[in-house]
Every structure is written in structure tokens, then in C-alpha cells.
Phi, psi and omega in degrees: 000139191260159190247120172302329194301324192276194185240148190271000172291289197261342176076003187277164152348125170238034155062021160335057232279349172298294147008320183237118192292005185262024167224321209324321178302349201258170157327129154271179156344299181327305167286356158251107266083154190238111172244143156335124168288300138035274191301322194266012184241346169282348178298087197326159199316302201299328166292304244255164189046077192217312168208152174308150174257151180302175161308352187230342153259001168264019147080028181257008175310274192326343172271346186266000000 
């Protein structure tokens, strides 16, 4: 079963704030950033649009 909180790469935190409901109201991470479609098409079928991926497997550290 996928967790939203986790990352479906890595299994670490993927710091979501849509994920935890004492944030849900704010943005995530997620939106401001340009991740590669590229990375999200390496993902298998069944994972992707399931959970967010950390900041370090969409490959966006440098941008946050």
C-alpha cells in the first residue's frame, strides 16, 4: 500500500504538505519547481501520480 507522506522512489519523507493534514492548507514544495517529466516517466506505471517524490529523487535540490 503507498503512503502519500513517502516518496514512491525511495521510500524516504517526501516532505508533502498536501500529505499531512495540519499543513494541507499551505502549498506544496512541489509547486514551485520544474521537475523533469523525464523522472516521472522512469517511475513505474503504478506508482506515479500517487504520491509526491522527495526533493532529491525529482531531482530539485537545487531549486528550493
Amino acid at each position: 500500500m503507498n503512503k502519500p507522506e513517502f516518496c514512491p522512489a525511495c521510500g524516504a519523507s517526501n516532505d508533502c504538505t498536501l500529505a499531512d493534514p495540519r499543513t494541507a492548507d499551505r502549498p506544496c514544495w512541489c509547486y514551485s519547481v520544474s521537475i523533469d517529466p523525464a523522472v516521472l516517466e522512469a517511475l513505474p506505471a503504478e506508482l506515479r501520480d500517487k504520491s509526491c517524490l522527495c526533493p532529491r529523487c525529482a531531482q530539485v535540490e537545487s531549486q528550493l
